[in-house]
N, C-alpha and C positions, 0 to 999 in steps of 0.2 A: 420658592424658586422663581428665577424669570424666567420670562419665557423663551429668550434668547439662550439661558441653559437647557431647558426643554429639550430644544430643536438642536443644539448641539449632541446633547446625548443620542436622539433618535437618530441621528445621520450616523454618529458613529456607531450606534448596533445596525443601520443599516450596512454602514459599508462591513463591519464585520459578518454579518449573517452572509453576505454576498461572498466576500472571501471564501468563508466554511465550505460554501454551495460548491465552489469553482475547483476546488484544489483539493488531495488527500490532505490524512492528518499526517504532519512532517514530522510525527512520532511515533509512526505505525510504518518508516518506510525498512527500515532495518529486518521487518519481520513481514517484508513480499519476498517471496520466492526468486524474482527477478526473471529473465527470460532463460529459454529452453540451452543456450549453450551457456548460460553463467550454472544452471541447474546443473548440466552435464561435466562441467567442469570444475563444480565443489564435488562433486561425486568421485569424481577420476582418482583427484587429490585425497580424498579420504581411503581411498583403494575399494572401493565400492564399483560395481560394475557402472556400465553405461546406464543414461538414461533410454536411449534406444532399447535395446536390452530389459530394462526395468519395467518399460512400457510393454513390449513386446510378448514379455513370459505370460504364462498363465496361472491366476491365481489357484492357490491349492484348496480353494473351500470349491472349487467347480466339478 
């Protein structure tokens, strides 16, 4: 190989390694919970109590 491939390749796992570092995996974002009123209002929709509520009770192993 030249060297001039070399140093192509290693800028480009650089710039990829840097990517990875900076941002989620954009394959993993389907499966965040998202925040506290998207939570409470997939919940509503399912007829499931509040997340207020949810958080609030107390568990029955106490």
């Amino acid at each position: 190989m030249a060297d001039e491939e070399i140093l192509r390749m290693a800028a480009i796992a650089a710039v990829i390694s840097i990517l990875n570092e900076q941002s989620d995996d954009p394959s993993q974002a389907g499966r965040m919970p998202g925040s506290s009123w998207s939570q409470d209002h997939r919940r509503m929709n399912m007829g499931k109590s509040s997340l207020m509520n949810l958080r609030a009770s107390r568990s029955p192993w106490k």
